[in-house]
C-alpha positions, 0 to 999 in steps of 0.5 A: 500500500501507498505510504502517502494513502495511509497517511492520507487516510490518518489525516482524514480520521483525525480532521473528522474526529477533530470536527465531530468533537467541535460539533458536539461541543457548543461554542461559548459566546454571549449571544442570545444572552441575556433572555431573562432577568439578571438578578443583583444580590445585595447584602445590605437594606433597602436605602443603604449606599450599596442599594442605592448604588445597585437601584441606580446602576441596576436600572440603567444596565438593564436598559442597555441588556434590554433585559430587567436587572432585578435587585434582591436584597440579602442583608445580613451578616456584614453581608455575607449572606448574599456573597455565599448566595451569589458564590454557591450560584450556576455560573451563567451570568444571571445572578451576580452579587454587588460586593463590597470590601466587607465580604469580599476584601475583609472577610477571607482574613476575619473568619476562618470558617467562612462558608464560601472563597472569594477568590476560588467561587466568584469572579470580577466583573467591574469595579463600579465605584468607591466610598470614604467614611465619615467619623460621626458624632451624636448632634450633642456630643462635646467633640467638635472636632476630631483634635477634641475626640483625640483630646479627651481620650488619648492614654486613658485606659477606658474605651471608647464605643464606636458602633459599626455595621457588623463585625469584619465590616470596613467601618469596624476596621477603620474605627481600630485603624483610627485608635491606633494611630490616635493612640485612643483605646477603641471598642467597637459595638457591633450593630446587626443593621444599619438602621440600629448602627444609626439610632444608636449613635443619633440616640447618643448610644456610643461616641461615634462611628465610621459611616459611608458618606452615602449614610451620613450626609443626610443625618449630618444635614438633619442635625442628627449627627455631626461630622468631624472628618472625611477619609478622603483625599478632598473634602466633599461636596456633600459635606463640605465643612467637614474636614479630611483626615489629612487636614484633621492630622490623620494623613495616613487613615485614608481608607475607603470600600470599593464597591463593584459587582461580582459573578459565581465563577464558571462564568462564560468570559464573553458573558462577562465580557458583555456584563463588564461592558454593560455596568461600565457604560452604567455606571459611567452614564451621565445621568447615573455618574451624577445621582451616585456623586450625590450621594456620596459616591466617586465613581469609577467603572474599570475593565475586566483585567483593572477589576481582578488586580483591584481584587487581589490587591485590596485583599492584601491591603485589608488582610495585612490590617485584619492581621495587625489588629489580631481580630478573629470572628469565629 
């Protein structure tokens, strides 16, 4: 037989395997995607920043899908409740979460038995934006200014309660930054909603607390609360009497929360692609920018790639901060 007949025939047999196994494998794409709802999990109430974040952006994508994006609110467990959800989820692109650096940056350091692996079950979709805090006061509170607070305090051997949004949350961490570099012996008090966070310091419960700009301007501007400073590299035009923590002598606690929406992993990367696309032409709409810098947002809207490396770097950046403070939330 003819050598060059055999090879031929070899070559035929592994071209029609070749096309038989492309035939049968479907090939992955985002057409026809989205044919239903996507729903976005929040780990927050009805009101906080993050819903009014994922209600403002949520519409706008589904606009651009042509498909309803549907925001499910999972509060509970600084959040954790939702990330696990969104986390243990099919990967096709129609649940995805709107995580933030409590669940996603914090906590994989904070609790040794979380039930779900950031790194390992989700995947970056699009930063979307981040927020600064604010040290807020109750109305009536004798400090005026952030100098007083540290004033008062600094060296004495008694606490002072901060509340925070749930243990592992970046307000709890940020209040622990603060006492460490003011020299101020800090206990933070752990709230389970916002809402109890809020009545207890606008009811004089604790000092004080760290809390999104999104949640103080409207207090501060009701006379519930008083600002003293701004984590932030400028003062905003929310609150713009309250001064940063720069211009308060705290140049180094310049910590913020990014904000951004998340998918189970396994999900399809032209999926993704189309998910990035559409929340970054969200988010960065005009209309949409402008509602979100009211209320307290700065806004961003990054690629696939700037999302992954925002991902692993703030989980260095948090994890290094849960390490120094020794905390452990089981």
């Amino acid at each position: 037989m003819n050598p060059m007949n055999i090879l031929n025939r070899r070559q035929f047999v592994l071209v029609s395997a070749a096309l038989a196994l492309c035939a049968a494998t479907p090939m992955v794409s985002a057409q026809g995607f989205p044919d239903r709802p996507v729903k976005l999990n929040v780990g927050f109430p009805p009101g906080t920043g993050p819903d009014v974040l994922a209600r403002l952006v949520g519409q706008r994508a589904g606009e651009l899908l042509k498909q309803s994006v549907i925001v499910e609110n999972k509060a509970g467990a600084g959040a954790q409740i939702a990330s696990q959800q969104v986390a243990k989820s099919p990967g096709d692109g129609y649940t995805l979460l709107l995580a933030e650096a409590g669940s996603i940056s914090i906590a994989p350091a904070a609790f040794s038995k979380l039930p779900y692996d950031p790194a390992r079950e989700l995947v970056g979709v699009a930063e979307l934006a981040y927020a600064d805090f604010v040290l807020v006061v109750p109305a009536n509170s004798p400090y005026r200014t952030l100098a007083d607070m540290v004033t008062a305090n600094k060296g004495k051997p008694e606490a002072v309660n901060f509340a925070t949004f749930g243990a592992g949350t970046p307000g709890h961490f940020t209040a622990v930054e603060f006492g460490e570099q003011a020299g101020v012996k800090v206990e933070p008090i752990h709230y389970r909603s916002t809402g109890d966070a809020v009545t207890a310091i606008a009811q004089g419960a604790v000092a004080g607390a760290w809390v999104s700009v999104a949640v103080a301007s409207g207090q501060v501007k009701g006379g519930k609360m008083r600002g003293l400073a701004i984590t932030a590299s400028q003062r905003s035009t929310l609150l713009a009497d309250v001064p940063t923590v720069a211009e308060a002598g705290f140049p180094k606690l310049n910590l913020s929360a990014w904000l951004g929406v998340l998918a189970p992993a396994g999900t399809p990367g032209p999926v993704l692609d189309l998910l990035n696309k559409r929340f970054v032409e969200a988010v960065q709409s005009p209309e949409v920018r402008q509602k979100l810098v009211e209320a307290g947002f700065t806004v961003t809207g990054t690629s696939r790639p700037d999302t992954d490396r925002m991902l692993k770097a703030e989980a260095a950046r948090w994890g290094a901060l849960v390490k120094s403070t020794g905390f452990r939330g089981d």
